[in-house]
N, C-alpha and C positions, 0 to 999 in steps of 0.2 A: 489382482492388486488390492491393497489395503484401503478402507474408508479413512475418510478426515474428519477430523474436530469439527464441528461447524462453527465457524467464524462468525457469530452472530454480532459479537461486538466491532465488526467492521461494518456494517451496514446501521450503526447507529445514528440518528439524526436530533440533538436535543428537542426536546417539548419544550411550548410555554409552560406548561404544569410541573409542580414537582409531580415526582414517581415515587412509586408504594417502593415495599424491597422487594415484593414480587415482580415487579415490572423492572426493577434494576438487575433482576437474578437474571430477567428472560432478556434485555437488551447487551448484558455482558456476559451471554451463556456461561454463567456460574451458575453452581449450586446456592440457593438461599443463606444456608451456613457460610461459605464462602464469602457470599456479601456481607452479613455480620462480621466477619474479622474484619474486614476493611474498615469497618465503623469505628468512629475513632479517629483513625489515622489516616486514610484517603476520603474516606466519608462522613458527612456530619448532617444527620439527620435531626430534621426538626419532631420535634412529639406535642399530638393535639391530644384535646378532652380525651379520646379515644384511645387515648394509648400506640396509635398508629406512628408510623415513624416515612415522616417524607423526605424525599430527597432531592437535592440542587440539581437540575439539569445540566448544568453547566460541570460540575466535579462528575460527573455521571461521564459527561462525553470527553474530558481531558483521563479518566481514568481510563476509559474504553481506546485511545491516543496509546496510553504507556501500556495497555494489554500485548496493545496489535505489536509495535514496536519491541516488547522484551523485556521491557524496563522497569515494569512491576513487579514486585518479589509478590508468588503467591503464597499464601497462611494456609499450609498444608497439603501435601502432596495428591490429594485425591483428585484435585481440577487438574492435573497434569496427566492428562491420559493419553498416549503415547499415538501414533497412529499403526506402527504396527501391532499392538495388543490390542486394536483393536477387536480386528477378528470378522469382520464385516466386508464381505468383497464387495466391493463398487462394477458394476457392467462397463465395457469398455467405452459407450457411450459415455457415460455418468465422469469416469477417469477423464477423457478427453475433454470433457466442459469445465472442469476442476482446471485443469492445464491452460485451457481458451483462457478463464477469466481468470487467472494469473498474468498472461499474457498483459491480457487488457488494461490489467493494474499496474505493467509495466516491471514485474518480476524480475529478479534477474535468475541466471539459470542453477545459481547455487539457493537460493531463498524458495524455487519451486521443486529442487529434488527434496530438499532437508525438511517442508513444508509437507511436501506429498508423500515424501517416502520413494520413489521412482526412481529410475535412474535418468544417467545424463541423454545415453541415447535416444532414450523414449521421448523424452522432452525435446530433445532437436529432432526427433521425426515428428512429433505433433508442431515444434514450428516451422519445420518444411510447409506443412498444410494450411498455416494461419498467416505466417509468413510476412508484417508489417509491421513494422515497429522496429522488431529485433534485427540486427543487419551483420552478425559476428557471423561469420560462415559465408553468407549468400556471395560476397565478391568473390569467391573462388570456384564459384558453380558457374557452369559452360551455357548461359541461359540469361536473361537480364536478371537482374536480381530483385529480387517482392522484397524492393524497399522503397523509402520516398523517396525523391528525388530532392535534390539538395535545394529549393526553390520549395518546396513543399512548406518549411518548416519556418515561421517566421525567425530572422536573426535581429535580437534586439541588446540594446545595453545593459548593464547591471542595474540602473536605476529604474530602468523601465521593470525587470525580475522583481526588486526590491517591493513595486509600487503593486505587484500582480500578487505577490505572497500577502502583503500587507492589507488587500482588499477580500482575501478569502474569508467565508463565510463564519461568521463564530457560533462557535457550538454543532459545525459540522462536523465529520471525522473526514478527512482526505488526504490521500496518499501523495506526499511529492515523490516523484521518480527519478531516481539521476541515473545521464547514462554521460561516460566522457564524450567528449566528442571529439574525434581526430579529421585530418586533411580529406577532405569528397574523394571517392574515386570513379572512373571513367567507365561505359560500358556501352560502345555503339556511339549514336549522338548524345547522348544525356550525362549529367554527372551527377553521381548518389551519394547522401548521407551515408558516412561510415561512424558508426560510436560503438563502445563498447558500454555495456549494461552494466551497472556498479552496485545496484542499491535502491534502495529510497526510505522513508521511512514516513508514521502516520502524522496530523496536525487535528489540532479540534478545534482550530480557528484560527488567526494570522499569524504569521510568522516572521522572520527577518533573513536576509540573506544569510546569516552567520552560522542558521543554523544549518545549511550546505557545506559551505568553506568547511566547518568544525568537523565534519563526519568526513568527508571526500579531499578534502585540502583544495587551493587555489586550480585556478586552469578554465578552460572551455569545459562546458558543457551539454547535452540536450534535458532540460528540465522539463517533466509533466504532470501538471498537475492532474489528477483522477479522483473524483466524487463517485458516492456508492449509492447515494438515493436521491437522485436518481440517479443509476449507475451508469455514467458514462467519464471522458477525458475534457477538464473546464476549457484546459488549454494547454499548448507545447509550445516550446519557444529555443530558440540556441541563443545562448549568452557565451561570453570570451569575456578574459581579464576578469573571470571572478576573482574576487580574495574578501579579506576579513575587514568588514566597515569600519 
């Protein structure tokens, strides 16, 4: 299997301090040149006695937002290095932790082949083995299914979603997660979340409902949020009756 890009620019957390361009190269795994093009135009450094050139935390971690996301054009194809030219095989270990912490981030299963390079089966055997979260598959396996249980996940209103985006961290980077969510199904005594994984995309501090509705359209959802430093999920929740504020 082929290595990956390292995603450095997702594990970004703003400083108090502005940042040198070295510290901005090595927080949005770019090359130095690369951060000069952006100057100007997504970046706008300050210049001291020194000739030195610092930079806004805050433009730092909404740029680091539109990397993860897609949404920035990069100035010049050299940062665009493919993961199959790589050329670098990753151990099967190594492979399977890449796969884990997609999971974790709430992946959906077209975002970790296209990301990874793999294919689709590899990736539903590795979440046969992780197995919580993702629930497409498991109700048709002869076994209770490694999902939550529909009690697990708190259900709450749009206002209540509205007020949880709205208090996210600024100048964090964090992944919202969207997965649909459709009708529980039954397996023995218990009844389990069923959703289908859709997407998500990056924030670098609050956001508003609309910016769900806009990408996935109206409906039920299961929404999670995932922080990367420290790397864990801030929180999940099922909303119904989304739509556009």
């Amino acid at each position: 299997m082929s290595s990956v890009p390292n995603p450095r620019h997702l594990l970004v957390i703003a400083s108090e301090k502005p940042l040198t361009r070295g510290q901005v190269a090595n927080r949005l795994g770019l090359s130095i040149s690369t951060v000069r093009r952006f100057e100007g135009s997504r970046l706008h450094p300050t210049i001291d006695s020194d000739d030195v050139r610092w930079f806004d935390e805050r433009e730092v971690a909404s740029l680091a937002a539109e990397l993860a996301n897609g949404t920035a054009k990069m100035a010049g194809r050299a940062t665009k290095t493919s993961v199959a030219s790589n050329g670098v095989a990753q151990s099967p270990g190594e492979l399977a932790a890449l796969v884990f912490e997609r999971f974790e981030q709430r992946q959906s299963l077209a975002e970790i082949v296209i990301g990874l390079r793999v294919t689709p089966d590899f990736v539903r055997a590795m979440f046969d083995q992780w197995t919580l979260g993702l629930t497409e598959g498991q109700q048709r396996s002869n076994r209770e299914p490694s999902a939550p249980r529909a009690g697990d996940v708190e259900r709450v209103r749009p206002e209540k979603l509205a007020a949880l985006l709205g208090s996210l961290s600024a100048n964090q980077i964090t992944r919202i997660s969207v997965a649909r969510a459709r009708d529980t199904f039954a397996y023995g005594d218990h009844d389990f979340l069923s959703v289908t994984e859709i997407g998500g995309f990056h924030v670098s501090g609050p956001c508003d409902v609309n910016e769900i509705v806009s990408r996935f359209g109206p409906g039920a959802y299961r929404i999670t949020a995932y922080g990367f430093e420290p790397a864990g999920i801030r929180w999940e929740i099922l909303v119904e009756g989304l739509r556009h504020g």
